[in-house]
Structures are given as C-alpha cells and as structure tokens.
C-alpha positions as CSV (number, residue, x, y, z in Angstrom):
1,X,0.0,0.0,0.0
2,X,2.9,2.2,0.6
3,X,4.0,1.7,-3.4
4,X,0.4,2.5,-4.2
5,X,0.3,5.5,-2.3
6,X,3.4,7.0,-2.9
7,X,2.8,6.4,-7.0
8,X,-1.0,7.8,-6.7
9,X,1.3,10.8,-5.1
10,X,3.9,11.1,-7.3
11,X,1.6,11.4,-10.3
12,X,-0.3,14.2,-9.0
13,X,2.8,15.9,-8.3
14,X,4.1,15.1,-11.3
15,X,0.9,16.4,-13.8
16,X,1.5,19.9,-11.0
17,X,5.2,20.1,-12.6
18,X,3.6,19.1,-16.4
19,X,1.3,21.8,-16.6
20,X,3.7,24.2,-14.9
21,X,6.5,22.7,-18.0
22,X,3.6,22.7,-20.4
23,X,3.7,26.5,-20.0
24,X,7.3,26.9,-20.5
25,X,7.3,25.0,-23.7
26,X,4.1,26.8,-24.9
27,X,6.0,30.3,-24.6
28,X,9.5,28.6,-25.7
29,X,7.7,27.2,-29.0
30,X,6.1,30.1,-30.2
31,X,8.2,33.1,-29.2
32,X,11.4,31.3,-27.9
33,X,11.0,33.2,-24.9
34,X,10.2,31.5,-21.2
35,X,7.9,33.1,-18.4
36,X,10.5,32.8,-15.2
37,X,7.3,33.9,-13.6
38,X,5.8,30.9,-14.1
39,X,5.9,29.8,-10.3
40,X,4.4,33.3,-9.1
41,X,1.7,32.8,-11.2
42,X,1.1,29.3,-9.7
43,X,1.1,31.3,-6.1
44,X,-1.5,33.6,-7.3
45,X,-3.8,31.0,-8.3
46,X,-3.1,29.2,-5.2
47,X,-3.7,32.9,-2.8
48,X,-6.2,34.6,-4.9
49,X,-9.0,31.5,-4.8
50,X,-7.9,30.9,-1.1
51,X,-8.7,35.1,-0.4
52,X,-11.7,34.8,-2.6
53,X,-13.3,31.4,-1.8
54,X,-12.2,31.9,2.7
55,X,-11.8,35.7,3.2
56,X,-14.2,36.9,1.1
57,X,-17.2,33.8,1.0
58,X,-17.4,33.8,-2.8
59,X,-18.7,30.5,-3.4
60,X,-15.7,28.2,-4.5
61,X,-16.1,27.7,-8.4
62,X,-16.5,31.6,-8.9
63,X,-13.3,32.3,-6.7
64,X,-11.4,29.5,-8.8
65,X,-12.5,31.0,-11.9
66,X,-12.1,34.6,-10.9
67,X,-8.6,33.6,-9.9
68,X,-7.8,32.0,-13.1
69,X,-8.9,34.7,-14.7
70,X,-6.6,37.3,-12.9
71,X,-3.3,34.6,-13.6
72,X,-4.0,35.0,-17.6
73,X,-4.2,38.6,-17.1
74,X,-0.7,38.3,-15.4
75,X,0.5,36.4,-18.2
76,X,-0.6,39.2,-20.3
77,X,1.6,41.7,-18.0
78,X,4.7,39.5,-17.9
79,X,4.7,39.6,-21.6
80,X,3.9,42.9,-22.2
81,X,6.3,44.6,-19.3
82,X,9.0,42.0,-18.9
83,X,9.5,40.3,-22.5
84,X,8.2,42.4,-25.7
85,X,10.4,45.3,-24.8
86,X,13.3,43.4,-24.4
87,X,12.5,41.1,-27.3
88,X,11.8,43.7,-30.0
89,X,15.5,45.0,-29.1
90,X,17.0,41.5,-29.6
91,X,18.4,41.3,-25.8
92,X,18.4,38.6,-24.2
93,X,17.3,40.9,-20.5
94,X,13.7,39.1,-20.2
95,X,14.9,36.8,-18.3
96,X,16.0,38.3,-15.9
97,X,13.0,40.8,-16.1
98,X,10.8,38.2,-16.2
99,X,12.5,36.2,-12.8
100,X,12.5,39.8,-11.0
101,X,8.9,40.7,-12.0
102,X,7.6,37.2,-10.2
103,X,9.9,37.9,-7.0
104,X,7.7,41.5,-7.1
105,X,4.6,39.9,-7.3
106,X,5.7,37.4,-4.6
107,X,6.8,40.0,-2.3
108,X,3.6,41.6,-2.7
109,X,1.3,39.0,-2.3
110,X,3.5,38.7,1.0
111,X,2.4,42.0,1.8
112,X,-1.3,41.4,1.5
113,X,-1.4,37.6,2.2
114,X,0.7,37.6,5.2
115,X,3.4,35.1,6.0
116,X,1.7,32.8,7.5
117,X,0.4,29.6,5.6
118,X,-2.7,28.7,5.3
119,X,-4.7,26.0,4.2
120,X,-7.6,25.3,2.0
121,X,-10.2,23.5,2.4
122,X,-11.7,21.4,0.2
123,X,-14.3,18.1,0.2
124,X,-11.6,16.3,-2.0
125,X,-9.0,16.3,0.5
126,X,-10.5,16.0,3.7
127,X,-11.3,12.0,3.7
128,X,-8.2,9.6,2.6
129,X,-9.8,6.8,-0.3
130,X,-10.9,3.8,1.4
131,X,-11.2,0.5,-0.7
132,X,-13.1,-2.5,1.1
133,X,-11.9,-1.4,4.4
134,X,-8.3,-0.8,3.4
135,X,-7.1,2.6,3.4
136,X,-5.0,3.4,0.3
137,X,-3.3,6.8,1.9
138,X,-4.1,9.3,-0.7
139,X,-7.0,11.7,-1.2
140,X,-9.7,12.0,-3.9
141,X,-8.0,15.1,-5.3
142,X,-4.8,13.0,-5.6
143,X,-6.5,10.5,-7.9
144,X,-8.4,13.9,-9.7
145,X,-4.8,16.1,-10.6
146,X,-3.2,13.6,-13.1
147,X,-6.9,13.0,-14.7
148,X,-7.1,17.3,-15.1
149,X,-3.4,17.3,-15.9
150,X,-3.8,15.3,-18.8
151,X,-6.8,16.4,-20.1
152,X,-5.7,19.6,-20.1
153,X,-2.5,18.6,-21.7
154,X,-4.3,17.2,-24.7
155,X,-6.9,20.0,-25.2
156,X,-4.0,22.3,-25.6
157,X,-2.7,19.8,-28.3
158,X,-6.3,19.6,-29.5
159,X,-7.1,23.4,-29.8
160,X,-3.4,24.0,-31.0
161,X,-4.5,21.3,-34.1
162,X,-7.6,22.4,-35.0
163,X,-8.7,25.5,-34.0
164,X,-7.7,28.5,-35.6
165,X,-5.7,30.5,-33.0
166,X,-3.7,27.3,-32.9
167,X,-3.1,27.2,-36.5
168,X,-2.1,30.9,-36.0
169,X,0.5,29.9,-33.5
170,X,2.0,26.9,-35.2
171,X,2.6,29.3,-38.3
172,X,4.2,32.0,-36.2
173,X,6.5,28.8,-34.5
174,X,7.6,27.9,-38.3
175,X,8.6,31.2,-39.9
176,X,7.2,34.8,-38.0
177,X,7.9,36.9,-41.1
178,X,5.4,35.0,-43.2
179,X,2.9,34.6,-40.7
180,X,2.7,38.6,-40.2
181,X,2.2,39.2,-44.2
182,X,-0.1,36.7,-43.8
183,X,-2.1,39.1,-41.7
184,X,-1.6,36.6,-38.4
185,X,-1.4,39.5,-35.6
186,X,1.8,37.8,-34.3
187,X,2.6,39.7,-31.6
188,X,-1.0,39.0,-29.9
189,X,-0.5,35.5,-30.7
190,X,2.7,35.9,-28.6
191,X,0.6,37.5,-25.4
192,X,-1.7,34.9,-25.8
193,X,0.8,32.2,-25.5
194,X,1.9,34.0,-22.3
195,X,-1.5,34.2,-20.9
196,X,-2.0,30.5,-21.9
197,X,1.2,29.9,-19.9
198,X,0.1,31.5,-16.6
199,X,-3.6,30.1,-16.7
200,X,-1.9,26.7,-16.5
201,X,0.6,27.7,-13.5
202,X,-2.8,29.0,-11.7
203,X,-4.8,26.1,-12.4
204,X,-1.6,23.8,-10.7
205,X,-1.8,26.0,-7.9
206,X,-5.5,25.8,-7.6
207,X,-5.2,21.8,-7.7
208,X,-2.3,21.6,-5.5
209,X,-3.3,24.3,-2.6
210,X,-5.5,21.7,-0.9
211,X,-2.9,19.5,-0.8
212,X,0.0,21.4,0.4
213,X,0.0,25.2,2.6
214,X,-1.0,28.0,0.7
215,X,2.0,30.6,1.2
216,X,2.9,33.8,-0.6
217,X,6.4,31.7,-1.7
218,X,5.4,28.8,-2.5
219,X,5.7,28.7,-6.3
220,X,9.3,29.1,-6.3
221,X,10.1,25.4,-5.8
222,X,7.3,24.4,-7.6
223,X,8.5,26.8,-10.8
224,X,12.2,25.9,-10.5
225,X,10.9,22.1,-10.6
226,X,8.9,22.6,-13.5
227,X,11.7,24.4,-15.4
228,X,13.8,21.3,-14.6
229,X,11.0,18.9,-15.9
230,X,10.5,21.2,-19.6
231,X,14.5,20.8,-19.7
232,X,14.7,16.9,-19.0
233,X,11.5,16.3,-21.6
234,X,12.8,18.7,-24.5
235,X,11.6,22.5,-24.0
236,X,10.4,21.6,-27.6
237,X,8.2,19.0,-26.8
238,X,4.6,19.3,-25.6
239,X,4.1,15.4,-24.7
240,X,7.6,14.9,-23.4
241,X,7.4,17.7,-20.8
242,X,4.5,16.2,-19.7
243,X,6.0,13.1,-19.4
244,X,8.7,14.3,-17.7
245,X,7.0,15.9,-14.9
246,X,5.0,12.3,-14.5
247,X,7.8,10.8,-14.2
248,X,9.8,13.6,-11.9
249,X,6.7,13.2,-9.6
250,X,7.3,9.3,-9.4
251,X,10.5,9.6,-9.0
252,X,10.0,12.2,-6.0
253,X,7.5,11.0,-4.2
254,X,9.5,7.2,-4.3
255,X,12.3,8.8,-2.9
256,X,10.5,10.6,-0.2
257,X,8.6,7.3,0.9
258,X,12.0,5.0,0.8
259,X,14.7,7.2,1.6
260,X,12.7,10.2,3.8
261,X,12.0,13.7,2.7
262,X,15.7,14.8,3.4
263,X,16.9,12.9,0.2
264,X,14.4,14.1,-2.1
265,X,15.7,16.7,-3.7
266,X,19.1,15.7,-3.8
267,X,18.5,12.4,-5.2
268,X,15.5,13.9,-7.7
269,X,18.3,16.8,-9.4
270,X,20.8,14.4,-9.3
271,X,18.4,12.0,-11.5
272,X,18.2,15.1,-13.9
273,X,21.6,16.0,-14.3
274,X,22.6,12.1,-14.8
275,X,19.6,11.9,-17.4
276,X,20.8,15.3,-19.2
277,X,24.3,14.5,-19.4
278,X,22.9,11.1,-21.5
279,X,20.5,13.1,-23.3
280,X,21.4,17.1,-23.2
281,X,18.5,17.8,-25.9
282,X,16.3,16.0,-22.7
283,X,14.4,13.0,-23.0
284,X,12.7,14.0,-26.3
285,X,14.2,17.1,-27.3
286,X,16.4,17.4,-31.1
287,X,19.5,18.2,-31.0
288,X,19.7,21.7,-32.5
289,X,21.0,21.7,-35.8
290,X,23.6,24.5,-37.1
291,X,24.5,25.7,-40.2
292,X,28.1,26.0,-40.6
C-alpha cells in the first residue's frame, strides 16, 4: 500500500510540474522566450482563490475561476512589461525581467497575504480513499490532478490542431515573417501564449493548494521544478514535458517514501543531471542543428 500511495502521489505531483513545463514550452515554441514567472503565477492562483473562496465567502467555483482569470491577465503583463520590450530590441534581458517581476509579485502577495500559511479547504482532501476497508493513503483530489493534468495537456494539443488561434500559432513557431504578411497579428498571438502559460501555473496551484499550505512563496520550488522537468522532456516537446513531470513526480514522491523527505531533492536533481548529461536535448528534445 505504501508503493500504491506514494505512485498515486507522485503522479499528482508530477501532472503539477507538467502543466507548470507545459507552459514553458508553450511560450519557448512560439516566441522562444520562457515566463520565469511561471511559479508566481502558480502562487497567485493558489492565494487569490484561497482570499476569494475563505476571506471573502465567494462561493468556491467563482473564486477559482475569478482567480484564473486574474493569472492570464498576469501572463498578459509578464509579456507585455517583462518580455516584448526586451524582445523587440533582440536582448536577451527578459529573463532576468521576467525572474525579478515574479519575485515583485511574490513580495507583494507577502504583503497582502501575510506570512503565515494557510490551508484550503476542500471536500476532496479531507477523507483519505478507502477500498473495502483498506485505506489506500491518498485523497480523492490526488487520484483527480493527473486525470485534469492530462486532459488539459491534450486540449492544448487539440485546440493548438484544429482550432484557428492554434493554427495561428504553429505558423508563427515555423517562420514569423510570413505569418505577419499573412495578416496573423503575431505579436497577440505571442501575449496569448503567455496568458495561456500563466492560466496553466494558476490552475496547478489551484489543484495543488489543498494538498499542500497555501503561502505567498510557494511557487518558487514548484517553478524551479517545472523548469527542470521542460528541460529533462525537451523545451520543444509538448508530450515529453508532460511526461517528464510524471515521471519527476514518481521519481520524488519514491524517494520521499523509501529514503525520507531529506533525500528528495538531492537524489530527484541528481536524476536530472545524470539523465541530461545522457541526453542534453532532454528526453525528447532534437539536437539543434547548425549551419556552418
């Protein structure tokens, strides 16, 4: 039961750090660009449906979706104050605008939040699953986040197939130029992919702040996690950076249950590095080709 649990837990985790990696390949494929916000935008999805749903009394599926709502407007900020100017000048200085603009917003979520953690509530995490009188360990929200993970995963493969925004955006990943004088507005396209990104940080943090104390830093770990994860599957690849975080998740939560929670992160980096230094282009990343 102990296997059980810790895999039920590990995948949970590990859809939290593919959704998260999901948005830095999102941003990465279209503008070849990366939100190093990402894990403040997980917090605010995480602090603003815990402020609306607990402090205010909204009931909880407007707060979540008011929340959500307020992360894709951040995404819209981080790409229009921290990357676009920076971009349009060729310099390379969004990211480090982009990591200094999510250490504002954590700071001032600090501010209004408080330091304290807090937790929230919810029916799905409350009573631990129990099959024919054995308890299996985990909660019904554990069991819920890799179902939402990768359903998520593959309407963002869906909409990016056959819907025209995503036919927009793979034509502005395969040559800008001719996208523009094709009349595709690319640099909305662009914002889009950055609001994209930070709607799926908020929705991890909405699934996960049951789980875990909601705190004004808590999305640093998570975000430096999920940057390892879009590394280790290929930056370039939507499936294998979901996979990846599955499989950082298993790893993780294994080493926590057989080894103790001291060992976790050195033993889950030192995976990475090992697995990079086999495959530097990540699991199922391409080599980059040069012209010479």
């Amino acid at each position: 039961m102990l296997l059980l649990s810790a895999l039920v837990t590990g995948l949970g985790l590990g859809s939290m750090y593919g959704l998260m990696a999901l948005g830095f390949h999102v941003t990465y494929a279209v503008s070849g660009t990366v939100n190093f916000a990402q894990g403040s935008a997980m917090m605010l999805g995480a602090v603003a449906t815990f402020m609306l749903a607990q402090a205010a009394g909204w009931p909880m599926p407007l707060a979540i979706f008011t929340a959500l709502l307020l992360c894709a407007a951040y995404g819209l900020v981080v790409e229009r104050l921290a990357v676009r100017p920076f971009a349009d000048r060729g310099s390379n200085a969004w990211l480090m605008a982009t990591v200094a603009l999510g250490i504002l917003v954590d700071n001032l979520a600090m501010f209004v939040f408080g330091k304290e953690p807090r937790r929230l509530a919810s029916p799905l995490a409350t009573t631990p699953v129990d099959i024919g009188g054995v308890g299996l360990g985990v909660y019904p929200l554990q069991l819920v986040i890799p179902v939402v993970g990768i359903a998520l995963a593959a309407a963002l493969h869906w909409l990016s197939r056959h819907t025209r925004w995503g036919t927009g955006m793979l034509a502005v990943v395969q040559n800008r130029d001719a996208a523009r004088l094709m009349g595709i507005p690319v640099r909305t396209v662009v914002a889009a992919t950055y609001a994209v990104s930070a709607l799926l940080a908020g929705i991890a943090g909405v699934l996960i702040a049951p789980l875990v104390n909601v705190n004004a830093d808590m999305g640093t770990l998570f975000g430096l996690k999920a940057f390892a994860v879009a590394i280790l599957g290929g930056i370039g690849s939507a499936w294998g950076v979901v996979f990846a975080g599955l499989l950082f998740g298993v790893i993780e939560a294994l080493v926590t249950a057989s080894l103790g929670s001291a060992y976790t992160q050195i033993v889950s980096f030192a995976l990475v590095i090992l697995m990079l230094a086999w495959r530097p282009s990540g699991l199922f990343g391409r080599p980059e080709v040069r012209k010479v």
